[in-house]
C-alpha positions, 0 to 999 in steps of 0.5 A, spaced: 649 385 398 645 379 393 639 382 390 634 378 387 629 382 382 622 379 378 617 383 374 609 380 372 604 384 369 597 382 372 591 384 368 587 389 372 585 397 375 593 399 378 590 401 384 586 395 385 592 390 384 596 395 388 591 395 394 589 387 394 597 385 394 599 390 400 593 387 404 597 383 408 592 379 411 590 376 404 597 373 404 595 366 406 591 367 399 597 369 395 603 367 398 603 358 398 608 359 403 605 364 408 599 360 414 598 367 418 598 374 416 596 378 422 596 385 422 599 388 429 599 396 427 597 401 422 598 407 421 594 412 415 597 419 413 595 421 407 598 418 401 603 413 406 600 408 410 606 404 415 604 396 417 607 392 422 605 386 420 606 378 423 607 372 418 608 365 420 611 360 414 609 352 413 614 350 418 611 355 423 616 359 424 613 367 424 617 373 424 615 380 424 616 386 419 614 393 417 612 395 410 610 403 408 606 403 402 606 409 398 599 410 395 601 416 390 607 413 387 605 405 388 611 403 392 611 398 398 618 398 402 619 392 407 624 390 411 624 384 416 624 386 423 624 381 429 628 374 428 631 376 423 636 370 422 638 366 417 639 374 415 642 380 418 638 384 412 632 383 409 629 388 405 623 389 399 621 393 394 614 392 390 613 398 385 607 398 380 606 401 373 600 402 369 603 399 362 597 398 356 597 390 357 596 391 365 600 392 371 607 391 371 609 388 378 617 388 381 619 386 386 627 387 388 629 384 394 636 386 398 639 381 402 645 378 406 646 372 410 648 371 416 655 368 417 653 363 420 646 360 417 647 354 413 647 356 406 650 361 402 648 368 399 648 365 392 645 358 394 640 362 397 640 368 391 638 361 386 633 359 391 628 366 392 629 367 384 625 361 383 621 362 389 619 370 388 617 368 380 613 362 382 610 366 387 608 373 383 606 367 377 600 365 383 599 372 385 597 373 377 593 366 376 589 370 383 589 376 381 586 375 374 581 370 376 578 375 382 577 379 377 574 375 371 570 373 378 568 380 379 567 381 372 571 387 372 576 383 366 
């Protein structure tokens, strides 16, 4: 199965940064991708939180996902749900560490093409390495602006 895997680290409070990039409806913000982020479900217990969560992309395509964030650990899981093509799978873990010059951000995505899409794994491994750092660079600019904003740098 293809994986693509990047880390950042972001100035700023753990907590905070683990907050605002799970805070899907701020996606639009975030991503350069994403038009819509709509929450369709939360649910709370505790140290975990599950979502189920529309996005719709530049091309207006929306699909539907859930994500279960853990907010002991500072762990989110997500997995694509409904269309998944152009995949057959399409999984996400986001993790955060306090490290001493800020926030270590990674994201590891697991994947597979379905068969019949027009690219291949490795074409598409390319494409979201570029994408996922281009993507956690602008979480970053974002992110660190919010917080010289706030004067919480």
């Amino acid at each position: 199965m293809p994986q693509v895997k990047a880390s950042i680290v972001i100035q700023g409070d753990l907590d905070d940064i683990f907050a605002v990039t799970n805070d899907i409806e701020r996606w639009p913000v975030l991503f350069n991708e994403y038009r819509q982020a709509k929450v369709l479900s939360s649910h709370r217990d505790g140290r975990f939180q599950k979502l189920e969560f529309q996005l719709a992309n530049e091309e207006g395509e929306t699909w539907v996902s859930w994500r279960i964030l853990d907010y002991q650990d500072h762990i989110a899981i997500a997995q694509r749900g409904t269309p998944k093509y152009p995949f057959l799978y399409m999984h996400l873990t986001w993790s955060y560490q306090q490290e001493a010059d800020g926030v270590r951000m990674t994201w590891t995505q697991d994947f597979e093409l379905d068969p019949a899409a027009p690219l291949t794994n490795e074409q598409v491994v390319k494409r979201m390495q570029t994408h996922m750092e281009e993507n956690q660079k602008h979480f970053k600019q974002v992110l660190e602006a919010r917080q010289l904003k706030e004067g919480s740098v």
